[in-house]
C-alpha positions in Angstrom: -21.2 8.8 -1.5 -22.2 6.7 1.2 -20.4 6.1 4.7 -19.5 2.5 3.5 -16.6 3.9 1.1 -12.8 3.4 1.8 -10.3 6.2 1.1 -6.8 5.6 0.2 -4.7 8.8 0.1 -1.0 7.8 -2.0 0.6 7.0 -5.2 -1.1 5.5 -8.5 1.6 5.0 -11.0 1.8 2.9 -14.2 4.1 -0.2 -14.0 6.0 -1.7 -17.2 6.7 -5.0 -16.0 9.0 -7.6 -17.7 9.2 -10.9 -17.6 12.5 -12.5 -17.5 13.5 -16.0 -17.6 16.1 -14.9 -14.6 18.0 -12.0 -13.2 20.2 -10.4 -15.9 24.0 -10.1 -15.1 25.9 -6.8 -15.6 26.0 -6.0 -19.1 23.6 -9.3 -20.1 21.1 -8.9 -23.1 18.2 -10.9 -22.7 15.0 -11.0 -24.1 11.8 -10.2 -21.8 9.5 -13.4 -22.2 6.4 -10.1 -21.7 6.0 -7.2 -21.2 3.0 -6.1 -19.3 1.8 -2.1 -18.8 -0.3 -2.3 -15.5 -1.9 0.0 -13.0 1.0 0.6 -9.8 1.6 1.9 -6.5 1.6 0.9 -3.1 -2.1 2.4 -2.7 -3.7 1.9 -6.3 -2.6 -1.7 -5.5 -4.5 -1.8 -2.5 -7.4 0.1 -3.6 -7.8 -2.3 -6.9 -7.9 -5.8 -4.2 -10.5 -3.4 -1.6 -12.8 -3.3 -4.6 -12.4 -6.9 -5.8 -13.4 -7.7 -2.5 -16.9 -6.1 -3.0 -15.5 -2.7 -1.4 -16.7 0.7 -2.1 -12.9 2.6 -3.0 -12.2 6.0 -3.5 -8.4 6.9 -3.8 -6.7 10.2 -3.7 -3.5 10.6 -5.7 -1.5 13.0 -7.8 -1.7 13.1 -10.8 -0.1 14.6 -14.3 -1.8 16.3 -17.1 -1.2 13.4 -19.6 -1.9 10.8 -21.9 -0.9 8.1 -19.0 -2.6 9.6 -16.9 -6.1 9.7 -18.5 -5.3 5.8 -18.9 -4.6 5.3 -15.2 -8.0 6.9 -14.8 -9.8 4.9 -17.3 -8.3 1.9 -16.0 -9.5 2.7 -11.9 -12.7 3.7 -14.0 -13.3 0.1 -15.2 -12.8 -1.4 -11.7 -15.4 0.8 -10.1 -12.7 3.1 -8.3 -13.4 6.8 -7.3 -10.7 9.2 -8.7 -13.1 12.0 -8.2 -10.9 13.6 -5.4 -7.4 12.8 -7.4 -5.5 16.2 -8.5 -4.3 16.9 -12.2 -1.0 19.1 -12.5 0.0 20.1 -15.3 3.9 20.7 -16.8 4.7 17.4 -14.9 4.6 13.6 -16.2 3.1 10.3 -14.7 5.5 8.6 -12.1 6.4 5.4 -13.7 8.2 2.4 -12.8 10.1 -0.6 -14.3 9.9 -3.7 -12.7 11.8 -6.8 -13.5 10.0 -9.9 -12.4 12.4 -13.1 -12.1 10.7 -16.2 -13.3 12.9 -18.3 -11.9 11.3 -17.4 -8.2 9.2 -14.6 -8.5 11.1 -11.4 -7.1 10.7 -8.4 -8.5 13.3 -5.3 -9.1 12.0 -2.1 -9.3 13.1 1.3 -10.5 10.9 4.2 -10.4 11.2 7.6 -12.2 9.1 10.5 -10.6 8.3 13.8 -11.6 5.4 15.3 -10.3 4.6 17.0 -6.9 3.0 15.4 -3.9 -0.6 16.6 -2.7 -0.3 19.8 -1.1 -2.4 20.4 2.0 -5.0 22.3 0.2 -5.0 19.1 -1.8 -6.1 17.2 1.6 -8.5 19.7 3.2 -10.8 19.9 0.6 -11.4 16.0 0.9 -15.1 15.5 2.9 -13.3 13.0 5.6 -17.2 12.4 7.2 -18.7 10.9 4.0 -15.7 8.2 5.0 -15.9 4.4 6.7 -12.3 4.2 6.7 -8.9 6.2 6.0 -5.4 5.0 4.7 -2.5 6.7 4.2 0.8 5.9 2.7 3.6 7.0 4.7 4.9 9.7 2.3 5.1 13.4 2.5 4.9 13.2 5.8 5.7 16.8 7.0 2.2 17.4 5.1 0.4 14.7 6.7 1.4 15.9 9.6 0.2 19.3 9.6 -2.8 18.0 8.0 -3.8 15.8 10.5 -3.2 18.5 13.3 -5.5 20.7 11.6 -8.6 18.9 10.6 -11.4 17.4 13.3 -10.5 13.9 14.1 -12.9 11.8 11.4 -15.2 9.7 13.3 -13.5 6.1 11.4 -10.2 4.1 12.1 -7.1 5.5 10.1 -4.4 3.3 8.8 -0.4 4.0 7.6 1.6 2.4 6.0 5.5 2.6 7.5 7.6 1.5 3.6 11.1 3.7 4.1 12.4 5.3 6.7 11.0 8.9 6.0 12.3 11.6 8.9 8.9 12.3 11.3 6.9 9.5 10.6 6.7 9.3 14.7 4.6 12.4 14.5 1.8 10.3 12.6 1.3 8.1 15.4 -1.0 9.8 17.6 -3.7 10.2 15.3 -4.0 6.4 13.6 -5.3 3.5 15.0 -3.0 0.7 12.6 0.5 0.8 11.1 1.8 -1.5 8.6 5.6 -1.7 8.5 7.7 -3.4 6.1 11.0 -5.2 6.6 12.9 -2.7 4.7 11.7 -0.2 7.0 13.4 -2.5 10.1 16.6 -3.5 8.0 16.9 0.4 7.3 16.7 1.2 11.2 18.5 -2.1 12.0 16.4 -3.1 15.3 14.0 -6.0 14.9 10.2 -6.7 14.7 9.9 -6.4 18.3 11.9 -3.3 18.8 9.4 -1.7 16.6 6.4 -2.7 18.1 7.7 -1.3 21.3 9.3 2.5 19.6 6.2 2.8 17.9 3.8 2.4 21.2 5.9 4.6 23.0 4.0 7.1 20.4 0.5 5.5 21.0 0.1 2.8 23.1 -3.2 2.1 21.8 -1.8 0.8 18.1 -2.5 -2.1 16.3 0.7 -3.0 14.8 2.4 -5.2 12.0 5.6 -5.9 11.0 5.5 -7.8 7.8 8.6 -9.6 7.3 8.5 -11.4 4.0 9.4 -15.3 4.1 9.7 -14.9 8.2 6.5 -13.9 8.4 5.0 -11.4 10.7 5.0 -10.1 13.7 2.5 -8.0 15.3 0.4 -6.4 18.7 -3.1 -5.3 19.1 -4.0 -2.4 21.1 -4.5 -4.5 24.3 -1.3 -5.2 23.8 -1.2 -8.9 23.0 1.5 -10.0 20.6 1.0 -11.6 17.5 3.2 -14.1 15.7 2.4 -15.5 12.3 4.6 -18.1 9.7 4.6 -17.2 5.9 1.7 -19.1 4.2 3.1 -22.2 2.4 2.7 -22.1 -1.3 3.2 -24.4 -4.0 5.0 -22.0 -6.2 5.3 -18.2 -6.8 4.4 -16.1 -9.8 4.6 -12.4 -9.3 5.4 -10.8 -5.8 4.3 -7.8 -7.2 2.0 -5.8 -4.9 1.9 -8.7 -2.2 2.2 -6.0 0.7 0.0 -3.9 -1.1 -2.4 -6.8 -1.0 -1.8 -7.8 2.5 -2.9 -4.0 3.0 -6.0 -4.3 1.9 -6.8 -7.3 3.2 -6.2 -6.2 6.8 -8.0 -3.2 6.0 -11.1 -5.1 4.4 -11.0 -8.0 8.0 -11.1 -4.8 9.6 -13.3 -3.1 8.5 -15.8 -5.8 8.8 -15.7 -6.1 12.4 -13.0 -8.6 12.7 -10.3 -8.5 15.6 -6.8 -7.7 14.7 -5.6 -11.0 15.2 -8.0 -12.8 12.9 -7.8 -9.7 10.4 -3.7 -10.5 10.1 -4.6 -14.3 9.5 -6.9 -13.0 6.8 -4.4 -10.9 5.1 -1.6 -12.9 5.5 -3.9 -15.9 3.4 -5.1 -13.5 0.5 -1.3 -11.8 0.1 -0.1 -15.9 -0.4 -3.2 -16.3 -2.6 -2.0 -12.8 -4.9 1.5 -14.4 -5.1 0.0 -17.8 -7.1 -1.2 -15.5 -9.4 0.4 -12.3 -12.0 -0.8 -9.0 -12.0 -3.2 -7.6 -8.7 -5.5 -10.8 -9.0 -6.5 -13.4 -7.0 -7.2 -16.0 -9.6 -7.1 -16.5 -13.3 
């Protein structure tokens, strides 16, 4: 394992996504025009565009004792992506979810059936955080991450997390990452605006580089020298799957960043591959 690897600690789960020619009303029966089974999860997502992009990927995630599982592994197998660290628990199933995608413009419904535990802490200590170039974690389990992240050395690389829901105690992250991601359901949830949250979340660490992503508005963001950052959506000639977009603007912050590039330019970049994913179905970024 060399120091040029990226780990991604969060959910893998196997999507069933149908096609539909629109939105079904209540009590509708419709025909799916496909029906596609697909790796899933806001960090397998990320981790399968890192390694398109020529990255080394490694991804931590739990993980059932089953048939779907050994395919989600076979799968991240065939795109050169480390499960080595990923925990198998048995008497549990592989989270799955359902997503509706809308033809007619490209949005997405999703409902998601879990049934498995998240990584425990032992889980996360035994992972060698030196043989690292960079660290992300999704925002879950967070009283875990927490207590994790007070008890380990601070790894010598930039750490990443991504704010989806409002989860209790994410504030207690802060101190120890260097960028946060935050979606716009996280903002409509808490009802303040982009620029509310970029000034909570420095209170925490004024240090941040921060994003709000906020869909068809845009984004809004601030580097750690404080300068703010204001980007329009990327104009499109028409939208295929929205599927993973965040996920892919994810990883390509993460990939601009790690690279060297400033947070500014490393936003631009991302914002340009998420618009790219979005021409295209399934986590690609062509045909």
């Amino acid at each position: 394992m060399t120091k040029a690897t990226i780990l991604l600690i969060g959910n893998c789960v196997v999507d069933q996504i149908w096609e539909l020619e629109h939105f079904p009303e209540q009590d509708e029966e419709m025909r799916a025009l496909s029906n596609n089974r697909v790796l899933g999860g806001n960090s397998c997502n990320s981790a399968q565009i890192l390694a398109k992009l020529g990255n080394k990927v490694e991804i931590v995630s739990s993980l059932a004792q089953d048939s779907t599982a050994n395919w989600l592994l076979q799968q991240l197998s065939k795109l050169q992506i480390s499960t080595r660290l990923c925990i198998q628990k048995s008497g549990y199933s592989t989270a799955e979810s359902s997503i509706w995608l809308n033809r007619q413009n490209g949005s997405r419904t999703i409902v998601h059936h879990r049934n498995l535990p998240e990584l425990s802490l032992n889980d996360l200590l035994n992972i060698p955080l030196q043989q690292y170039r960079w660290l992300h974690f999704e925002g879950r389990n967070l009283d875990t991450l927490t207590e994790y992240l007070n008890k380990i050395e601070r790894p010598d690389c930039p750490i990443s997390l991504e704010i989806e829901k409002d989860r209790a105690g994410f504030e207690l992250l802060l101190p120890f990452v260097d960028t946060v991601i935050v979606s716009s359901a996280f903002l409509i949830s808490k009802n303040i605006t982009a620029d509310q949250c970029l000034e909570d979340l420095s209170r925490y660490n004024a240090k941040l580089n921060i994003v709000c992503t906020l869909g068809e508005a845009g984004l809004v963001g601030k580097d750690r020298f404080g300068k703010r950052i204001n980007l329009d959506v990327e104009k499109i000639e028409k939208v295929v799957d929205t599927v993973g977009a965040g996920d892919c603007f994810i990883a390509g912050l993460i990939n601009s960043l790690n690279h060297q590039e400033d947070f500014e330019t490393a936003l631009i970049a991302a914002n340009q591959l998420a618009a790219q994913k979005i021409q295209f179905k399934g986590m690609n970024l062509n045909e």
